[in-house]
C-alpha positions in Angstrom: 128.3 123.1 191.0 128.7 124.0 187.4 132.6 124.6 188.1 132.3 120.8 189.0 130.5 119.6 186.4 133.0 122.0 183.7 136.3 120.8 185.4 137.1 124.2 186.7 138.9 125.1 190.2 136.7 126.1 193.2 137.2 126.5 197.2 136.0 123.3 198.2 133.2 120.6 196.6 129.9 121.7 197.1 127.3 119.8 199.1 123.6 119.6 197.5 122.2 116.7 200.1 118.4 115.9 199.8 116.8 117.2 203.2 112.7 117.0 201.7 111.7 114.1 203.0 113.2 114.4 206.5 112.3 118.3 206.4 108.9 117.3 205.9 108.5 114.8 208.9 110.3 117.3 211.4 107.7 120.0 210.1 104.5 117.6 210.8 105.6 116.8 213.9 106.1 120.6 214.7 110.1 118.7 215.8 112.3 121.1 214.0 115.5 121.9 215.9 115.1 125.1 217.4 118.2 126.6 215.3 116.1 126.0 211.9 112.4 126.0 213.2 109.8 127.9 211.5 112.0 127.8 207.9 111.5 126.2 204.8 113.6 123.5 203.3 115.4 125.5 201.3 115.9 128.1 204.3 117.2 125.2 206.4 119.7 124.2 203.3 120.7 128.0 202.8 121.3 128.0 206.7 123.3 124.3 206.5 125.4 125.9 203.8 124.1 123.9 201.3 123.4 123.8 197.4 119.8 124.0 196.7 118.7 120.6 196.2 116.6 121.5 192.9 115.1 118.7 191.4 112.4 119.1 188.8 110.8 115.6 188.2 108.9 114.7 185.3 107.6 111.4 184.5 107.1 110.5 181.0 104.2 107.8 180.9 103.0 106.2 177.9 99.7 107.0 176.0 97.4 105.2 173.6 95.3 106.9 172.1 92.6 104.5 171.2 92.6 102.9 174.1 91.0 103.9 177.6 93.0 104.8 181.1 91.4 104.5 184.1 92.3 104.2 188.0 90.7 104.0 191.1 91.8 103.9 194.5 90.1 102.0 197.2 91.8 101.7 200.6 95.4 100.7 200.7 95.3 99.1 197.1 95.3 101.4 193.8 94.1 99.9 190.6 95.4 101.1 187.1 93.9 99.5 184.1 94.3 99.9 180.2 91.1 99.4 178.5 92.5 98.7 174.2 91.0 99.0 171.4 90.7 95.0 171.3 88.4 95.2 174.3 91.4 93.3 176.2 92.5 95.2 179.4 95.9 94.9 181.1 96.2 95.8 184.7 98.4 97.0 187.3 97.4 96.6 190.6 99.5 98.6 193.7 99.5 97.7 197.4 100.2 100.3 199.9 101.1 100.4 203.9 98.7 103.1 204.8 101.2 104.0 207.7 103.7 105.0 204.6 101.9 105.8 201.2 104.5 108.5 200.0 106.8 105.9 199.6 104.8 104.6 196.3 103.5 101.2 197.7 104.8 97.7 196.1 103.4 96.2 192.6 101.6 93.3 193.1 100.0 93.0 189.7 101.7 94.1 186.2 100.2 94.5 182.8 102.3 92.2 180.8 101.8 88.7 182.2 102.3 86.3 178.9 102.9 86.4 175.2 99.6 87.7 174.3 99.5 90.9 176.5 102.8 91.5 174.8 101.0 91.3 171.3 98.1 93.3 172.6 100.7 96.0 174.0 102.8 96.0 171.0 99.3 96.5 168.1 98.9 99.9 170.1 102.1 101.5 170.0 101.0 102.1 166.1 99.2 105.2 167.9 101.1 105.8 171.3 102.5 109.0 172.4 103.8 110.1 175.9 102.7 113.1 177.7 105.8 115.3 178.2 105.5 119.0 179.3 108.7 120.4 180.9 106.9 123.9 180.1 107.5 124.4 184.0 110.8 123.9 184.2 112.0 127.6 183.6 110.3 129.3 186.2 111.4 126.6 188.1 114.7 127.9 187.0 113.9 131.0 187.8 113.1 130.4 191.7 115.9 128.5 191.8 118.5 131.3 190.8 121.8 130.8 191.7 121.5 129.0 195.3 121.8 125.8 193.3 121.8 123.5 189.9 118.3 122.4 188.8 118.3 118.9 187.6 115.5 117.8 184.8 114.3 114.4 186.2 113.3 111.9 183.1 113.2 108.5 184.5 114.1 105.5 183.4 115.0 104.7 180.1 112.6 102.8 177.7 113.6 99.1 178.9 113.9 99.8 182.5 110.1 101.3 182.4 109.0 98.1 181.0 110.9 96.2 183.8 109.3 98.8 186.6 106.0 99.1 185.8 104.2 96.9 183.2 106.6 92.9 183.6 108.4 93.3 187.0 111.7 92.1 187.3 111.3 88.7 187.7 108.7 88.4 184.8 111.0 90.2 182.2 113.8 87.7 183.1 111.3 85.4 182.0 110.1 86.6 179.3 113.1 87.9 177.6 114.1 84.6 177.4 110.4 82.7 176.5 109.6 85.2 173.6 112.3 87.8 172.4 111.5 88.9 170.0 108.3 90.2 171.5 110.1 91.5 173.9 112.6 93.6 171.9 110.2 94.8 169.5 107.7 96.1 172.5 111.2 98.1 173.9 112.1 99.6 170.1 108.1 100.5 170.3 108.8 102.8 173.1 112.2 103.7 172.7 110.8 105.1 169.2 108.1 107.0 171.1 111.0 108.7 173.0 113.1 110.1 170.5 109.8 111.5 169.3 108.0 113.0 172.1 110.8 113.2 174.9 114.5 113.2 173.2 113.7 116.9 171.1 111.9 118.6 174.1 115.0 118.1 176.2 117.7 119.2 173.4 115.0 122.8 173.5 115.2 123.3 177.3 117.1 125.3 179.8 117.9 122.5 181.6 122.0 122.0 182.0 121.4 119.1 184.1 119.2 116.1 182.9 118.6 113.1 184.7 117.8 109.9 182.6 118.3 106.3 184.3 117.8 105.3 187.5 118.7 102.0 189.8 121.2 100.6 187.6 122.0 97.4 190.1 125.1 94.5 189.2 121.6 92.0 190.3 118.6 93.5 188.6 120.1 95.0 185.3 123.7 92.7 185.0 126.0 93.7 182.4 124.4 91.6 180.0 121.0 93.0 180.1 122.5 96.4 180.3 124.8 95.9 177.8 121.4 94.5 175.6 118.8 97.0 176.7 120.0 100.2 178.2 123.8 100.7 176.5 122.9 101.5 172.8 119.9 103.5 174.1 122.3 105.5 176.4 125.0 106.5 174.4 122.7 108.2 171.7 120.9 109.7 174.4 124.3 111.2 176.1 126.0 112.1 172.8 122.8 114.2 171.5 122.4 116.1 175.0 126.3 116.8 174.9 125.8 117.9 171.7 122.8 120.3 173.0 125.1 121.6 176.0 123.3 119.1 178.9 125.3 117.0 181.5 123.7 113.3 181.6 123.3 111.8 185.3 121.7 108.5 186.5 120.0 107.9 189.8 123.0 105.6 191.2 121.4 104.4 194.7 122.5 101.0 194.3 125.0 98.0 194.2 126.9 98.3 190.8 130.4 96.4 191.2 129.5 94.9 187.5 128.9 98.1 186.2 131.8 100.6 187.2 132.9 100.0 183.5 130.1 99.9 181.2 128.6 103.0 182.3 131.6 104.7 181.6 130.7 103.2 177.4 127.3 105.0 178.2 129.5 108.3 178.5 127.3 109.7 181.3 128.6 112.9 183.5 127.4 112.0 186.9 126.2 109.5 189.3 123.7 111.0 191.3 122.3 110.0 194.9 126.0 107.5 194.5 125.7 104.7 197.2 128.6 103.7 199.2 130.0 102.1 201.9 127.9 100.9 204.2 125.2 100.9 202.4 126.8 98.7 199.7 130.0 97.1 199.5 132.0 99.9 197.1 133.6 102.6 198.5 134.6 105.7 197.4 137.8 105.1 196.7 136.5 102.4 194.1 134.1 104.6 192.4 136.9 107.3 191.5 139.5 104.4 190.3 137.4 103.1 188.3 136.0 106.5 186.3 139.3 108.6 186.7 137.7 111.5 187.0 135.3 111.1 184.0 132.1 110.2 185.9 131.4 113.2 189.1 130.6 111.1 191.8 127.8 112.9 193.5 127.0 111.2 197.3 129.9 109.4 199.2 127.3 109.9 202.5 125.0 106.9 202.9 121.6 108.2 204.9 121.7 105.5 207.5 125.1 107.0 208.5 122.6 109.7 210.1 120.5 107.4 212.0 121.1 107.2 215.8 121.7 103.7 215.5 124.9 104.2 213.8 127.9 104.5 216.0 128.7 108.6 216.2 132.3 107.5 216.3 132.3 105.5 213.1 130.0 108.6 211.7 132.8 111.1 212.4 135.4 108.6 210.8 133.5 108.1 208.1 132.9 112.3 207.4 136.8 113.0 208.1 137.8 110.0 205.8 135.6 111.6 202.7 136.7 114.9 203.8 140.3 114.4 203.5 140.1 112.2 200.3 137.8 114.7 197.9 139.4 118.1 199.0 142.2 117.4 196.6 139.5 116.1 194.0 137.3 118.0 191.3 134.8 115.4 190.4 132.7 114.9 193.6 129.8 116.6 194.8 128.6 116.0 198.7 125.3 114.1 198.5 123.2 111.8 200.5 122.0 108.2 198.9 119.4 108.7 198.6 117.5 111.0 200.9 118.3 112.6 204.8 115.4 110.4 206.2 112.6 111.1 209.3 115.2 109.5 211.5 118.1 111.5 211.0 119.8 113.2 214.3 120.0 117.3 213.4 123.9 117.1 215.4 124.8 114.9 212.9 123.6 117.5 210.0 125.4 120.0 211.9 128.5 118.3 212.3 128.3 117.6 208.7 127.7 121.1 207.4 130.6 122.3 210.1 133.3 120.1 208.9 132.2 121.1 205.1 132.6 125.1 205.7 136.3 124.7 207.9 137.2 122.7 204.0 137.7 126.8 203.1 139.8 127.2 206.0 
């Protein structure tokens, strides 16, 4: 994987495909194929011929501290409220199936609803920090050894948190246009914050992989919002880890036509988790046009591909197409977008892993 990620030669690309979440339903339901049962994830992925899929996943949140955090849970909804120094609270309010709470339930309610939550936001940040301890991360490292790459998970950058988990989408759309200013000046807030509390702690880690951005989408952050918000915040980012020695990925599980080109100006390494075709309309063959080799594409194998459902024929087309295209190619990296799910057929695993090892052949 480093060879990859360093432009050197190797035998074939290697394949680091995310098995956790379908590894973990198999294991509950005592369902593992007999050829893997009784072993780990990372023995199943060691036995698949796999890269360790290491992933070490922090999630910087943002603190005030004169102000008061509380949550509570109560059935299938979980309630997150910021108590300020004003006395005004802003709350966040979460919905969950029951039947699927892993999956992180759906926002109902976000913190920043009008101008004056905005103004009450942006009189904290005066006093805001974010809680950042990667102190983990080596002996993390450590476990991993040499079975794979561990990648230092950050999260979204400062404008895309704001979108995710205090306006929503469809409120920042609005509000970036009713009050602007209010709007930059909250992101510049936190963006601030980051270069303080998160930007130096990365440059100081072992990490050679960091992952910073996530859901970049040609609908939800179009090339003028990204161009706006997340470009100028991106190429300092990038330019001060390459300076440090780090490769820069973004979580690329979604439809980006409008973006092929401007997240090569953000002068990022990777695309990780990269969707294609038929999960979204680009395929693979668009992805390395478009980046010439400058961006590794890491994916190329969708994970509804692995559902029963899907035609095995078009499955097998689909694995001998990608094989044939990237054995040639030393900026691609077999990966799943975004995760092997509960569903997945094991042959199909198999076949995958089979038709990856006769590559050195």
């Amino acid at each position: 994987m480093l060879a990859v990620f360093e432009r050197k030669s190797f035998r074939r690309p290697p394949a680091s495909i995310r098995l956790d979440l379908w590894h973990k339903e198999m294991s509950l339901k005592n369902a593992l194929p007999e050829e893997i049962k009784g072993m780990s994830q990372e023995e199943a992925e060691d036995f698949l011929g796999f890269c360790r899929a290491a992933r070490y996943r922090l999630n910087p949140n943002v603190l005030f501290n004169n102000s008061l955090f509380e949550k509570t849970e109560k059935n299938d909804e979980k309630t997150e409220e910021y108590k300020l120094r004003s006395g005004a609270v802003l709350r966040r309010v979460t919905v969950f199936d029951n039947s699927r709470k892993s999956l992180g339930g759906h926002i109902v309610k976000y913190p920043l609803e009008t101008e004056n939550d905005y103004d009450l936001l942006i009189s904290e940040m005066e006093d805001a920090h974010i809680d950042f301890d990667i102190s983990g991360f080596d002996a993390f490292d450590t476990m991993t050894g040499d079975a794979g790459l561990p990648m230092l998970i950050v999260g979204p950058c400062p404008a895309h948190h704001i979108m995710l988990q205090f306006s929503g989408y469809e409120g920042f759309f609005l509000h970036m246009t009713d009050f602007t200013e209010k709007v930059d000046l909250l992101i510049s807030h936190i963006e601030r914050i980051y270069r303080r509390d998160v930007w130096p702690a990365l440059c100081n880690s072992k990490a050679k992989l960091v992952l910073h951005g996530a859901h970049f989408s040609s609908q939800m952050t179009p090339p003028p919002i990204f161009e706006k918000y997340f470009l100028p915040y991106f190429r300092e980012f990038n330019e001060l880890m390459h300076r440090h020695g780090k490769k820069v990925l973004w979580h690329a599980d979604a439809e980006m036509s409008k973006l092929l080109p401007v997240v090569l100006e953000a002068k990022f390494d990777g695309a990780d988790c990269l969707a294609s075709a038929p999960l979204v309309k680009q395929k693979m063959e668009e992805y390395f046009d478009a980046w010439q080799g400058r961006i590794i594409c890491w994916g190329g194998l969708p994970s509804i591909i692995f559902e029963p459902a899907f035609p095995m024929k078009k499955y097998i087309d689909i694995l001998d197409s990608l094989i044939n295209m990237v054995k040639v190619r030393n900026d691609f990296i077999f990966g799943v977008s975004d995760n092997i799910m509960p569903g997945a057929e094991w042959k199909r695993l198999s076949l995958l892993s089979k038709k990856i090892r006769r590559m050195e052949d």
